[in-house]
N, C-alpha and C positions, 0 to 999 in steps of 0.2 A: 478491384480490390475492396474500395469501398464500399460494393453492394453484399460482397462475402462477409465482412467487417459487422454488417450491418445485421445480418444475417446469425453469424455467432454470438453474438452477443445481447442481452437485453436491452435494449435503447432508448425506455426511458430510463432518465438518472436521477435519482430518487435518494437523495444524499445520504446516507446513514438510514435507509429503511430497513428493516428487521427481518430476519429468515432465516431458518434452522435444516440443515440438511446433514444428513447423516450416510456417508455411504460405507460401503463391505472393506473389509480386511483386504482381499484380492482386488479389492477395484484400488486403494491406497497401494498396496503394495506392486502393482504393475504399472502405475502412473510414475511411481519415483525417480527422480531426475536428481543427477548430481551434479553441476556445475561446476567449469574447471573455476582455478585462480582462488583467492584466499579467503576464508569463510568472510562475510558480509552483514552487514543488517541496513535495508534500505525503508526508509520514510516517505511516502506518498500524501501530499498534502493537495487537497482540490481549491481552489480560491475562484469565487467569481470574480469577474473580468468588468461587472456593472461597479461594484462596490468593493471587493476586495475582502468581503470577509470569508471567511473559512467554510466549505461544504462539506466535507471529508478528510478522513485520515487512513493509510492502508499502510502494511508492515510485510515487506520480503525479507526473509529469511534463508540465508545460504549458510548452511553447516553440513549436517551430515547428506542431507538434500535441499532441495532449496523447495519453502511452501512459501505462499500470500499468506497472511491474516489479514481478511478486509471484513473486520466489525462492522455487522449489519448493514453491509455493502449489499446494493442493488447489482452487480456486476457478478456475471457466470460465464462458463463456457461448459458447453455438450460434453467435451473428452475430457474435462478434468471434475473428478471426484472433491468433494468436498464432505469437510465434519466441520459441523461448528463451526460456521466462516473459517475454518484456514484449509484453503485450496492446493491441493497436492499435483505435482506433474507441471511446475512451471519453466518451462523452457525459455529463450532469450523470446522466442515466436512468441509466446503465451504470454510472456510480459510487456512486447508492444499491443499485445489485443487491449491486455490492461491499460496500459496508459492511453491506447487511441479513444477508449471506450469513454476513458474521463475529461480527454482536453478537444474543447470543442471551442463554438465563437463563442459561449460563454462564461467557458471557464477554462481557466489554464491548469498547468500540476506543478509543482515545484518537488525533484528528486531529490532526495536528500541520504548520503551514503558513508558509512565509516566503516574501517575496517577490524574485523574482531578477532579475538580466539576462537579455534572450534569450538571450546568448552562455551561461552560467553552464547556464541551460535544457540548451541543446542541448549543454554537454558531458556533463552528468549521464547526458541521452536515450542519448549516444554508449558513452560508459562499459558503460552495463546493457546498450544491444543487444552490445556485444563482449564483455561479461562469461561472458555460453552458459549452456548449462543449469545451474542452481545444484544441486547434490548434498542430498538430504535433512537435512533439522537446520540448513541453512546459509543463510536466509535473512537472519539479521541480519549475521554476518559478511560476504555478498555485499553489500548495501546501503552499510554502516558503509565497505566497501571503495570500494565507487565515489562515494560520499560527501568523503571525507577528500583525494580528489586532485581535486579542485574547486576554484577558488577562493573562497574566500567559509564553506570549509565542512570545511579543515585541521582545524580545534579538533575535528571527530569522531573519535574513535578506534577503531581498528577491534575488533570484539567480536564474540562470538559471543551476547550477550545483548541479546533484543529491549528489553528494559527503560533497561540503560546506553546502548543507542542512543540513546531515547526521551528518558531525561535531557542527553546531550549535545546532541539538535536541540533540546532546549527551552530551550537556554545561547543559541542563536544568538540575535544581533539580530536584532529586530522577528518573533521566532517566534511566533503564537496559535497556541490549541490550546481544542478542544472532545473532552467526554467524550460517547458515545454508549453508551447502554444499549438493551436490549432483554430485558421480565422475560417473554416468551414461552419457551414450551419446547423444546428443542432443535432437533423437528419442526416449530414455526414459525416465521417470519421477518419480520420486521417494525421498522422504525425509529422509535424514539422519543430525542429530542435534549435534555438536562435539563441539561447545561455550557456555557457560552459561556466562555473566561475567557482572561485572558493567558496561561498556564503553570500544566500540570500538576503536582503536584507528583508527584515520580517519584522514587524512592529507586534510588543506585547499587548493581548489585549484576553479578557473573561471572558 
């Protein structure tokens, strides 16, 4: 599995490096995936495991379908379409590729998840697709921004730290969050789940 893994996905991890992809109306609209259970907004935070500071920030979004926005994410896959970092066709499969892709021996992920109105959903979805390409280094800032004009989701301030991000979604009401480790080595990929808990604990930092 981990050579298929290894295989779909690009594997160096390039925290926040820059990329614009643009695909067809028919390539988006045959990818769409609707996810059962009640619309979502999940937070993807990457931390290295040497030091604990922040590498990245990614945004699932479950409304009317469920897309990634992973702001100038180094992270693709073959059969899903993508505009402007937000990646269409994410299944429960497609979102372990994602997570396996990013927690490695040197860096863990921390999930972070509240649940929303559809409406709330699809302003979030609306936001990240007109957001555009996010510029290198600027994924939490992009997030943090289309976050904060939400309702329900003001209390986030915008930041260029995936970490202060990570702390303010975890202020939000009824936010869980699981820690995801993976003690493999950089070259392999593979998920192991060892957190279930209410709130991380995440130290504020710039």
């Amino acid at each position: 599995m981990r050579k298929t893994l290894a295989l779909l996905a690009v594997l160096a991890l390039a925290a926040c490096g820059a990329q614009s992809e643009y695909a067809s109306d028919a390539e988006v609209a045959q990818a769409r995936f609707v996810a059962d259970g009640p619309s979502t907004v999940t937070l993807f935070t990457v931390l290295s495991t040497r030091n604990g500071s922040g590498a990245h920030s990614g945004l699932l979004i479950n409304g009317n379908e469920r897309v990634m926005f992973d702001p100038a994410g180094s992270w693709h896959h073959p059969a899903l379409p993508e505009r402007n970092d937000v990646h269409y066709g994410m299944t429960d499969r497609m979102i372990n590729f994602y997570i396996d892709y990013h927690a490695r021996q040197t860096y863990d992920v921390v999930e972070q998840t509240v649940v929303v109105t559809r409406e709330q959903a699809e302003m979030v979805a609306a936001r990240a697709r007109a957001y555009g390409a996010v510029p290198k280094a600027q994924c939490s800032r992009s997030v943090s921004y289309i976050l904060s004009g939400v309702p329900g989701f003001t209390s986030i301030q915008n930041t260029w730290s995936p970490k202060k991000l990570s702390a303010d979604f975890a202020a939000l009401p009824g936010a869980t969050s699981r820690l995801i480790t993976d003690d493999d080595a950089d070259d392999n990929h593979g998920v192991l789940l060892v957190q279930a808990t209410a709130a991380p604990t995440v130290e504020n930092s710039q």
